[in-house]
C-alpha positions as CSV (number, residue, x, y, z in Angstrom):
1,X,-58.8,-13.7,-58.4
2,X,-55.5,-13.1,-60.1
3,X,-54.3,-10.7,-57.5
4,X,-55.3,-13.0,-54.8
5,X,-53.4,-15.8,-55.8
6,X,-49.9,-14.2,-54.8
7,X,-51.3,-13.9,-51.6
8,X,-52.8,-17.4,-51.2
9,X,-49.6,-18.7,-52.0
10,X,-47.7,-17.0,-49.7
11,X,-50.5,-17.9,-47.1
12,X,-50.0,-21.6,-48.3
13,X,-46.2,-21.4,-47.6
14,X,-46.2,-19.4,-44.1
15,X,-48.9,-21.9,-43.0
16,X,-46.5,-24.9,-44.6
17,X,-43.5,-23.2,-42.6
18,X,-45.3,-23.0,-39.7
19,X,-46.4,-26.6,-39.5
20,X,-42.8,-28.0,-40.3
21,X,-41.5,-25.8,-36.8
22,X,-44.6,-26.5,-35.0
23,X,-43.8,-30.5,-35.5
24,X,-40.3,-30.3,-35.3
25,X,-40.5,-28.3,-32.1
26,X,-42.8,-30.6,-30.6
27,X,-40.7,-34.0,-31.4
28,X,-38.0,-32.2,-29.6
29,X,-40.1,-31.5,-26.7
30,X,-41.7,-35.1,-26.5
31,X,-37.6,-36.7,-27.1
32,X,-36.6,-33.8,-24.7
33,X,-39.2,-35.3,-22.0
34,X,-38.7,-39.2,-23.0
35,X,-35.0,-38.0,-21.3
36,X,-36.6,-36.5,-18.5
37,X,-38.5,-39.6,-17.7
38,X,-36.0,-42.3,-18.6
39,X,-33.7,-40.4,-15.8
40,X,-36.4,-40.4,-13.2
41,X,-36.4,-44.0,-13.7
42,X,-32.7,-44.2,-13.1
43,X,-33.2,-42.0,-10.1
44,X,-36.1,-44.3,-9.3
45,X,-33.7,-47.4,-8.8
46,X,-30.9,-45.9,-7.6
47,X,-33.5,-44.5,-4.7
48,X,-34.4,-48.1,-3.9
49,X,-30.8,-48.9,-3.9
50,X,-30.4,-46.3,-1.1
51,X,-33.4,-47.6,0.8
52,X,-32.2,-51.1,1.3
53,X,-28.8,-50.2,2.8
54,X,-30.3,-49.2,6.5
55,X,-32.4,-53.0,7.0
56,X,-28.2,-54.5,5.7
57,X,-26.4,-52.6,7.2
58,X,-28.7,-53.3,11.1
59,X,-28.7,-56.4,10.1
60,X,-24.8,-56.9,9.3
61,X,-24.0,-54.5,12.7
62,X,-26.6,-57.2,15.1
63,X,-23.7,-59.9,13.9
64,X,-20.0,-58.0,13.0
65,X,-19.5,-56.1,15.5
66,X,-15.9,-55.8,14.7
67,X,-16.8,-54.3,11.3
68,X,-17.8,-51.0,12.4
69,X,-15.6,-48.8,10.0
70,X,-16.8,-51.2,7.1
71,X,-20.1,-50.6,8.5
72,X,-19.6,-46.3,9.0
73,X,-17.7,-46.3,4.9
74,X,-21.1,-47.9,3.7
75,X,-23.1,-45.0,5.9
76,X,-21.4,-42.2,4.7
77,X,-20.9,-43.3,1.0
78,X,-25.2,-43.9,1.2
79,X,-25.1,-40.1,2.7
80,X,-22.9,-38.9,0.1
81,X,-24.7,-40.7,-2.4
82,X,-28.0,-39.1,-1.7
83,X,-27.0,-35.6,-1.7
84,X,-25.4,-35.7,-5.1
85,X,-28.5,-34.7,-7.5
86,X,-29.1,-34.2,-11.3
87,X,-31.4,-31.6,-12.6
88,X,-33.4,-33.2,-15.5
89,X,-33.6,-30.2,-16.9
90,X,-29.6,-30.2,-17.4
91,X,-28.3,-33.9,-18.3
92,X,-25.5,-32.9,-19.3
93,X,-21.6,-35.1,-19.1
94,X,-20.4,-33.4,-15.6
95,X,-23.9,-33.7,-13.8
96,X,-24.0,-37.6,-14.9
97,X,-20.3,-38.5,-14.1
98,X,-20.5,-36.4,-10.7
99,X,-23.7,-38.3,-9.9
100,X,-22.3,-41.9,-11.1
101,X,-19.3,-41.2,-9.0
102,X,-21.1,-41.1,-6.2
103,X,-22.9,-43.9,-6.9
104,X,-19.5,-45.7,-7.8
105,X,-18.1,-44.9,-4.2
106,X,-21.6,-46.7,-2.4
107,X,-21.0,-49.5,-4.7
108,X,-17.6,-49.6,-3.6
109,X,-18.5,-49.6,-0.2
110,X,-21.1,-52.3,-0.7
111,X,-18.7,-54.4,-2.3
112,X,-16.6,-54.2,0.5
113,X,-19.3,-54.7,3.2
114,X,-20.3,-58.2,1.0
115,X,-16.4,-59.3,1.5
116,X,-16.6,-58.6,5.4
117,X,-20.0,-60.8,5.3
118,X,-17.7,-63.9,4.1
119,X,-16.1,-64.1,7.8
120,X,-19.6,-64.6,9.0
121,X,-21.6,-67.7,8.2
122,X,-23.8,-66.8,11.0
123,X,-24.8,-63.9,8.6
124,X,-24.8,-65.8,5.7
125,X,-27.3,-68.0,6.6
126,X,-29.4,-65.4,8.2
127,X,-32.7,-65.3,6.0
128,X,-33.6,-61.0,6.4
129,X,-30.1,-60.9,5.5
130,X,-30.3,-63.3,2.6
131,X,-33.4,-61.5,1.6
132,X,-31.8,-58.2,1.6
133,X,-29.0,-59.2,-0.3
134,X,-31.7,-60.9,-3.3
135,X,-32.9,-57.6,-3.2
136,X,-29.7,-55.4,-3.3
137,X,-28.5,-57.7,-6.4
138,X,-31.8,-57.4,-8.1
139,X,-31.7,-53.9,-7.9
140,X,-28.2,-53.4,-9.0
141,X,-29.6,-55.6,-12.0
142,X,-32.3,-53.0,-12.6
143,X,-29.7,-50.5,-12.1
144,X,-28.3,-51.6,-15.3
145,X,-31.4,-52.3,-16.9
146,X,-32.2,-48.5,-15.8
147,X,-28.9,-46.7,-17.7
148,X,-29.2,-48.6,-20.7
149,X,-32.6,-47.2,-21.5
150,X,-31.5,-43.9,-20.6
151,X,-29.0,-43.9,-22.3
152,X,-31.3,-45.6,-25.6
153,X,-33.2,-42.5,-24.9
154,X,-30.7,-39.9,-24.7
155,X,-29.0,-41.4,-28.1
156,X,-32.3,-41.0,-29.8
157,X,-32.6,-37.0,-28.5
158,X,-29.2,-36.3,-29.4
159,X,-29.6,-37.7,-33.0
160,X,-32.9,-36.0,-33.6
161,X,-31.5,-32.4,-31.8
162,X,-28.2,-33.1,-34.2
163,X,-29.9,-34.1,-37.6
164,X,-30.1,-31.5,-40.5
165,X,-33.5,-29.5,-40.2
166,X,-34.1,-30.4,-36.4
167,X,-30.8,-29.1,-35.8
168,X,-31.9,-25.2,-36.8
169,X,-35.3,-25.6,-34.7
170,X,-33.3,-27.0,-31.7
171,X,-30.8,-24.0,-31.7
172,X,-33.3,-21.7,-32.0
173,X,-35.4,-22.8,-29.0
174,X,-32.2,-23.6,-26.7
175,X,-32.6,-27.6,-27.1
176,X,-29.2,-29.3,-25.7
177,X,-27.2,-32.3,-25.9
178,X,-27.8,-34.7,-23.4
179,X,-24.9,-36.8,-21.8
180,X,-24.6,-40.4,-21.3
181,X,-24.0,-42.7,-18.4
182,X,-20.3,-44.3,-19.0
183,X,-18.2,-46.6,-18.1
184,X,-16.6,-46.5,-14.7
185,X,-12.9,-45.4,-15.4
186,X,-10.4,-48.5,-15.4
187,X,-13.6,-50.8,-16.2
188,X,-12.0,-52.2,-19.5
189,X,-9.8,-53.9,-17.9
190,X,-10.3,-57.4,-16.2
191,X,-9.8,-57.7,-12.3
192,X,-6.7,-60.1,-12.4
193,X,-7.6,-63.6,-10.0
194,X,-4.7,-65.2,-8.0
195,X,-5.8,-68.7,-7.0
């Protein structure tokens, strides 16, 4: 019995060892794929986003026909948009900011097509376009709603792949920092209104 113990206690403390990895491992794994998921959502409204533009732009074109180029800067910012993809696999800073700068430029556009829709009361009191624009602002809404949990999500990772032991089990198995959705640049500062 006495020569066994030694190697009961070592068994004891491998197996102890083991279980710590094993656990921390998995909790990076399961923060790792909260991430994952909390950017398909993002993806998720940002796609629906992009779906509505067609049904306001055909409806804007049937009544401003003068707007065309308004009309053509939403189409190709929605193109651009579209094509400009994240891996979930690689959040990191430069994927997010190239993607929200894309998504920056259609807002932009939108914003723009919105101020054109002013000249028309016509269109403003057309209901598919009142409908669409509901929908457009409750989507922007979830937009919002979207990054903030992502970015909830990606705060949580980051601080479990940065705390002391997690933080030797992450390097180990190649966990990495995710990035965060920021501010637009020049958003800290108020648009100035001249009555």
């Amino acid at each position: 019995m006495k020569k066994a113990l030694p190697w009961i206690i070592v068994v004891v403390i491998l197996l102890a060892i083991f279980l710590w990895v094993k656990n921390t491992y998995n909790s990076l794994v399961s923060a790792d794929e909260a991430a994952s998921s909390a950017w398909a959502q993002v993806e998720n409204v940002y796609q629906r986003r992009s779906d509505l533009i067609p049904n306001l732009v055909a409806t804007v074109k049937g009544y401003a026909e003068y707007e065309g180029n308004t009309l053509q800067e939403v189409v190709e910012a929605r193109a651009k948009a579209t094509q400009v993809t994240v891996d979930p696999e690689r959040l990191d800073e430069e994927s997010i900011a190239r993607f929200q700068e894309s998504q920056t430029a259609l807002g932009s556009a939108l914003g723009r097509l919105m101020v054109v829709v002013e000249k028309y009361p016509d269109l403003k009191a057309n209901q598919n376009f009142l409908d669409l624009q509901a929908q457009l602002e409750g989507t922007e809404n979830r937009i919002s709603v979207e990054r903030k949990n992502f970015n909830e999500v990606v705060q949580s990772y980051n601080t479990k792949l940065r705390r002391f032991p997690s933080n030797i089990i992450g390097n180990i198995f190649g966990f990495e920092k995710k990035g965060y959705f920021k501010a637009v640049e020049g958003a800290e500062v108020a648009p100035q209104v001249e009555f």
